[in-house]
Structure formats: C-alpha cells, structure tokens
N, C-alpha and C positions, 0 to 999 in steps of 0.2 A: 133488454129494454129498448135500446136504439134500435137493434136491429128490427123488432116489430113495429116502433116507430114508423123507419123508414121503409121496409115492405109494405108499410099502409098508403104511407104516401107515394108510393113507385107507384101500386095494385090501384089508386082510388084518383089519384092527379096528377101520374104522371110527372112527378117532379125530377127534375134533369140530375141526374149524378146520387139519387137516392138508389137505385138499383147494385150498385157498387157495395152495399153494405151484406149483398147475395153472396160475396166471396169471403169464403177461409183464410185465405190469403192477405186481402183486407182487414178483416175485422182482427184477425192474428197482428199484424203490425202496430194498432190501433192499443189495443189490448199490452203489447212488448213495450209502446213509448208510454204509454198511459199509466203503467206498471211502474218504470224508470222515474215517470216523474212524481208521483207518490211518492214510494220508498225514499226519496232525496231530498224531496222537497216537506214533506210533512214529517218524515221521519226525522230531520234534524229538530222539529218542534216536540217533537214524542221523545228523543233524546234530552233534549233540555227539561222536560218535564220531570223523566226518571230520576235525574240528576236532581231536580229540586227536592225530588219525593224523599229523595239521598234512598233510592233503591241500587245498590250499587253490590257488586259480587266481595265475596268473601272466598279468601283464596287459602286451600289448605299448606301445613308446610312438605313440600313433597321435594325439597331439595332441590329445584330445577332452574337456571338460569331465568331470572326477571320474573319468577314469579311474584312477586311484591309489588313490581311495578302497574299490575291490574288487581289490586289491592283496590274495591272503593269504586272503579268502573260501572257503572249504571248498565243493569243486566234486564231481562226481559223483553228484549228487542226486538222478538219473536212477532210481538206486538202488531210492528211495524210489516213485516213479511205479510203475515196473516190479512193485513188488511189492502198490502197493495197486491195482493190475487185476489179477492174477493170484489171487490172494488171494479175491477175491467171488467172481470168475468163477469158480472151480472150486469153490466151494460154493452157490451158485447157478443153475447153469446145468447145461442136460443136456451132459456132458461127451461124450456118443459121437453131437455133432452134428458133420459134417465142416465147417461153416463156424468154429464156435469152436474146430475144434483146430486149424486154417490160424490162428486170428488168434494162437492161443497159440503156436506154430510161429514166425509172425512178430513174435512180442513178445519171444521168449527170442533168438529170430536177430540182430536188431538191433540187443536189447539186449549182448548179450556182444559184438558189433561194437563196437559203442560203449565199453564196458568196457575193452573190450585198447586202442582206441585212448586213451582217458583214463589206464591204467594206464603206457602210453608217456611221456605226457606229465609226469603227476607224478613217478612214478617212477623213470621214466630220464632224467628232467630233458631230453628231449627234445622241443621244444615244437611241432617238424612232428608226432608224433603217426606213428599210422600209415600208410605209405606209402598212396597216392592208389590207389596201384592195386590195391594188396587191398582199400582198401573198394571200391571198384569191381565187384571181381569178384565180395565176399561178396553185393553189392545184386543182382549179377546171377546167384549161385547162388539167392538169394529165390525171383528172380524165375519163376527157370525152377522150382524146387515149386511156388509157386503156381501157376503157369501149368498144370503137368500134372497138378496137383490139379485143377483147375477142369474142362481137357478132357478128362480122363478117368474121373474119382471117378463112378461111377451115383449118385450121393446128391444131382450135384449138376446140379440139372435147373431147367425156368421151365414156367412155362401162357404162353403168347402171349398178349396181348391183340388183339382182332379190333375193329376198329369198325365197326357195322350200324347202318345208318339204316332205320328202319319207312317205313311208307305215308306219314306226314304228317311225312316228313323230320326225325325227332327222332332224335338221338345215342345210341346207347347201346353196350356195350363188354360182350364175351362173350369167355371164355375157353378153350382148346380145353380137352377133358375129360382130355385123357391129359396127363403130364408125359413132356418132351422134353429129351435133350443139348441144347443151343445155343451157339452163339459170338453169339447178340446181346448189344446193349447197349442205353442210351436215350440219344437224342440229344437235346438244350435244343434248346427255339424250331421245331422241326419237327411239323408236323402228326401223319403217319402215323411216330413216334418213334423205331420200332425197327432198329439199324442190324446188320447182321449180318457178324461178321467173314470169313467166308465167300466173302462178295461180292468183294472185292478180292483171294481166289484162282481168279476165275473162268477165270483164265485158263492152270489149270492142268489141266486137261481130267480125264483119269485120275489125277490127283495131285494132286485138289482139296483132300482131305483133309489130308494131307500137308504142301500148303504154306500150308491155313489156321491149322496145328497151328502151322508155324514164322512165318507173318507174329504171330501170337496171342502166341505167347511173345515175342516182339520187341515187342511192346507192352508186354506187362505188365511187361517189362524195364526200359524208356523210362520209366513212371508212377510204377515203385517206385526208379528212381536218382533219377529228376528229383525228387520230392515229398520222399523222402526228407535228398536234398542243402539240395533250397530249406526246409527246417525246420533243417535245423543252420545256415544262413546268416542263418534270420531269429532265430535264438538270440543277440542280440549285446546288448539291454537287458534290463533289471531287468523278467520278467514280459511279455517281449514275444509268446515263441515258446511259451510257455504258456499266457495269457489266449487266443492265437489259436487254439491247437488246440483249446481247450474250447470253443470256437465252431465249429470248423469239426465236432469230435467231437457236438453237439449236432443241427447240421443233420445228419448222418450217420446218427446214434440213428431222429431223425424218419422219415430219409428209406427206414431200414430195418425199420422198424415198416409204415409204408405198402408197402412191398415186400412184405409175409409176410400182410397180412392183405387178404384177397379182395375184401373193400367198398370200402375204401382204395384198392386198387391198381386197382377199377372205376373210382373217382369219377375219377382222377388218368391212367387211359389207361396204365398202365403194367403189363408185366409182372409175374403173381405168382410169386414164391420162394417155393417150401416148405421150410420148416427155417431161412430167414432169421430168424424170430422171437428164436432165441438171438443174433443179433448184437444186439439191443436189452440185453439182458444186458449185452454185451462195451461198448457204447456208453454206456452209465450208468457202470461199472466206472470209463471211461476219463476220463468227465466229472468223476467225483469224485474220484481222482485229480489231476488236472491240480489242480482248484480247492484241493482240499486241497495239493498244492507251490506255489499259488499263493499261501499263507497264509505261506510262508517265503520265497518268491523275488522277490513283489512290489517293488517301489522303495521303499525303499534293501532289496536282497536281503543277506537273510541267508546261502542258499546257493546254485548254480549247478547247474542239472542237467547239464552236460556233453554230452559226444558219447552218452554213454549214456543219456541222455535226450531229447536231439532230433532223433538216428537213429532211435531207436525211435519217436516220436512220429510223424515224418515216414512213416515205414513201414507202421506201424498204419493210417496215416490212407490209404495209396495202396491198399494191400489188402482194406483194408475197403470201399472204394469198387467195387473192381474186383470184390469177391465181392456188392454188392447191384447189378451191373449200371450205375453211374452214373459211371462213372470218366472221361466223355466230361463231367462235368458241373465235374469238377476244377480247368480253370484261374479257372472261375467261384468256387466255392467254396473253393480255396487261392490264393483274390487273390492274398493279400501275402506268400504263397512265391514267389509267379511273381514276381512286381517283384522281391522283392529278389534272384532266382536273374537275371533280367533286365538287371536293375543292373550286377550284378557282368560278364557276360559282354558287354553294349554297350559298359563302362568298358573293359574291357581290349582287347577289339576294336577303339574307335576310337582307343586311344592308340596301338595299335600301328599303324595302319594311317597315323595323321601324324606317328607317327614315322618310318615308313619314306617317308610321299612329302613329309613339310615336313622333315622334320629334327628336328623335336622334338615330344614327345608331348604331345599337348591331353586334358584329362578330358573329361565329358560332367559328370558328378557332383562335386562335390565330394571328396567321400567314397565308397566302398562298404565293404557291401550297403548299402542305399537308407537306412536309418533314423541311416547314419549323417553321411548328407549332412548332415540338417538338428544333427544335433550340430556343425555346422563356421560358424563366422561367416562370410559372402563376402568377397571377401580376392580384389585383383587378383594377390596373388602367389601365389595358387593359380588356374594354369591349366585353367579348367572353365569347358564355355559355360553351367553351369547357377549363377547364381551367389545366386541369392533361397532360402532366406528370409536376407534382410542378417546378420541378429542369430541367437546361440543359441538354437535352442528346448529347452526342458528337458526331458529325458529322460522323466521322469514323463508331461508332454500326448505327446509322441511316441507313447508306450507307449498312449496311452488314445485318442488318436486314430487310431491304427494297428487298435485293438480295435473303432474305430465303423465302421471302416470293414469290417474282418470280420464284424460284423455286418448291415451293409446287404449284404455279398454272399452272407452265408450265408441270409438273406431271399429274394436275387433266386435265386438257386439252386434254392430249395425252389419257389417262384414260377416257374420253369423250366417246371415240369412243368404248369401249366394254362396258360403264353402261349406260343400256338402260331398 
C-alpha cells in the first residue's frame, strides 16, 4: 500500500524522500520495527483479552518439572504472530508480487488450521483437538496451491547460473539472458548445484511433463506436512519453537535477498529470482514478529501460541523455502524440527517393534519430542536405552541451548552455498 503510495508521489510530484520507499533495504527495516511494535504493543492487549476469555492451556500429566505451573496460561497466541506479519507486509511490500501473495495464502491457510484446531481444544474441552486427518489433508491442499502456483504462475521464473572458466582457469558465473519456467532447485555441498526436478521424470518419455508436475507436487507436499508438523512438536517449552523460527526465518531473509539480487547470487553460484526481493519484506515481517511474541512467551511464558502459531510458523517457513529454491537445504537449516519430528517417530517405532518381538516395549528416549527427554531425570524404572543426562536439566538452558544450536545450523546452511 505505501509503497504505491509513495511511487505515485515520487513518479507525479516529485516529493523529496518519497523515492526511498524503492529500496528493500528500506521498506525490510520498516516492516522489522513495524512488526516489533505490534507483537508488543497490541499483543499484550490480545493477551489480556485471552485471559479474560479464560482461554487458557490445559496441561497433560507427563511428569515433568513445572508442568502445572502453565496450568491456565492463556494459549492462542498465534493470534498475535499472525497479525503482526500480515499487517507490515501489506503496507510495505508490493502486494501484486506472486511470491508474497503465496506466503500470505499460506499464512492465512495455516493460520485458520491452527485456529479451528485450538478452538477444539479450548472450547469443546476436547483436548485431541482436530482430527489427524484433516490436518493432514488441509497441509496437503497447501501443498498442492503452492505447488501449482510455482509450476505454472509465468511470474514465477529463475536465470540459471552457468559456471565458465576463462583461459587461465579462473571461475566465474554468467547468467542466461532470458527468464525461464524451471522445476530446479539448489543442492548443499555439490559443485555444479542445480538439481532439476525434471530429472527424476526422465523416464516418462511423452509425459515427462506430466509426471514432473505430479513427482513436484509430492514434494512440496512432503516439505509443507513434515516442517510444518516438526514446528508444532517442537512447540512444547517456554520460547522454544519461537526463538527457533526466528532463526531459522533470519537465515531464510538472507538467503532470499541473495537469491533476488544478481551480484549476490554471482558471488554465491546460485540461481537468480526475479520478484524474490519482496520475500525479504515477508522475512523481516516474520522476524519481528516471532521476537516481539517472544517478549511474552519467553520462560516463565506469559502466553502460548498454540496450533495457531506453530502450524503457521512451520508452514511459512517450508514455503518460503520452496519459493526461493532452497528447500533441499531444510533438514540443515530446521535441525531441531527434524530431531524432534525424529524423536518422536524412532520412540514409537522401536517400542513397538519390542513389544511385538520381546514382549514389552523399550524407549530409545526417555521422553518425546526430544526436548523433553532432558526434562526427565534417568530413572531405571523408565525403560529407555538413552538414559544421560542423569539429573534435570532446566527448561530455560534447554531452550537456550536448543537456540545455539539453531544458530550454528542456520550458519552452516547459509555456508552451504560456497563449501562445495
């Protein structure tokens, strides 16, 4: 909105300092404090409201250090996230870019997923929430927009990068002239980068097309249930699956800035997006958000964001991936969604598997999802081959070591792209 605004007024009067709203750079900062002061500022009114609703979490008994004390916590807080990305973005950012109205597609998609399932929950005093299988299938209608958004929108094109070596074998990275449809993507740690999903229908001769359309959307299926899922699993401490997405939404920001801008995406060997620029918009948006609910959800949390917050978070962060081309870079860069989505399905795997050939069921974990192993003291009468660290570790280092560790891989991720 502003920014047509003020392109009108630059383009028709020349107004002093309205040209300024032309930069990324700009309108991204704009968007980052605009973001902070929502979430803080309105979202302690949105928390007080909760709290009158007496919308507040119901805590199962899972044995774990303080879990009683967020007994009654005012959950939903998602709420809050949701509306301070929404809110910058759409006064910031050129709205008729086809990458930000997929992210706002899948911000409102999620979000109201999330919504009905919390509104289950508190309201119908139902604490399964909503059935498995329609979130299932909502993750997997996502999927299939975005996916036919991407293979077929004309808007939504790459430049190749080409690597040429001169006479005296020096490196250098040429882009073709024209903008192309593509099903590539960028692979970590490979030389020549670009993997094209195409390849893997080669073997449909006349209906190559066809079935790279349907292997494609089975990916982007797979990205947006898995990533999505493994963020509402790693939602289980104070500030855990928040601090993380603001890190993993940061290397994201980065990594789609160098995507859109031609010098960048030379130095780095990777394909350029035209029009990716407004995702840096949608990646500041989402940053200062999260940090601004992180001012309320931190340890000891004041409120919880619920399903409606870390479905959408989860989501945001698989499609935003998938629309700058780096979605292949995901298990790297949502580490500690993958463990804890890992956790969960190696637990239940191997109990079942000794219960059916010992007779009784062995853990691997103490606990799941993974953050809540180390809430459990080792304890021979909890049958799990993992049984260290002996003692409780405190939720709070949990939480802040869990954050170091997404930051070393939101590092080695961005660092992806020159170790090859």
């Amino acid at each position: 909105m502003l920014y047509d605004l003020f392109n009108y007024l630059d383009v028709n009067f020349d107004l002093p300092g309205a040209g300024v709203f032309k930069y990324i750079s700009f309108r991204s900062i704009c968007a980052l404090v605009f973001s902070l002061f929502i979430s803080t500022t309105i979202g302690r009114r949105i928390i007080n409201k909760l709290r009158d609703l007496q919308i507040g979490e119901s805590v199962r008994e899972l044995g774990i250090e303080g879990e009683q004390t967020k007994k009654g916590t005012p959950t939903m807080g998602g709420i809050i996230i949701i509306i301070a990305i929404i809110a910058p973005v759409l006064l910031f950012s050129r709205l008729n870019n086809i990458y930000l109205i997929t992210m706002l597609i899948t911000t409102l998609w999620m979000g109201s997923l999330g919504f009905i399932d919390d509104y289950i929950k508190v309201f119908k005093k139902d604490k399964q929430g909503l059935h498995g299988w329609f979130k299932i299938i909502a993750q997997v209608g996502l999927g299939i927009i975005v996916g036919v958004i991407i293979f077929f929108s004309p808007d939504v094109v790459i430049r190749e990068n080409i690597k040429v070596e001169d006479s005296q074998n020096i490196e250098n990275v040429m882009f073709h002239n024209v903008h192309v449809k593509s099903t590539q993507t960028t692979i970590p740690f490979i030389k020549n980068n670009n993997f094209d999903y195409e390849w893997l229908a080669s073997w449909a001769g006349d209906y190559t097309t066809a079935a790279t359309f349907i292997i494609f959307i089975l990916i982007v299926i797979l990205i947006v249930t898995g990533v999505s899922n493994g963020a509402n699993l790693t939602d289980g401490l104070d500030g855990l699956a928040t601090g993380s997405s603001a890190i993993i939404g940061t290397a994201l920001g980065i990594l789609a800035y160098m995507s859109s801008h031609l010098e960048f995406a030379s130095f780095l060997n990777i394909m350029f997006i035209p029009g990716a620029e407004e995702l840096v918009i949608f990646a500041a948006a989402f940053i200062g958000a999260t940090i601004g609910f992180l001012w309320y959800n931190a340890y000891p949390a004041q409120v919880f964001m619920g399903d409606t917050g870390s479905l959408t978070l989860g989501g945001i962060i698989a499609v935003f991936a998938i629309l700058i081309r780096k979605e292949l870079l995901i298990p790297i860069l949502c580490g500690i969604f993958l463990a804890e989505s890992l956790s969960v399905m190696l637990q239940v795997a191997y109990f079942k598997y000794t219960k059916k050939h010992r007779g009784e069921g062995v853990r691997i974990f103490k606990m799941t999802p993974l953050h809540h192993h180390f809430q459990k003291a080792g304890d021979q009468s909890i049958k799990a081959l993992l049984q260290k660290p002996k003692n409780i570790v405190p939720e709070a280092k949990i939480v802040i070591r869990f954050w170091l560790i997404g930051i070393i891989l939101a590092a080695l991720t961005i660092a992806t792209l020159k170790i090859r």
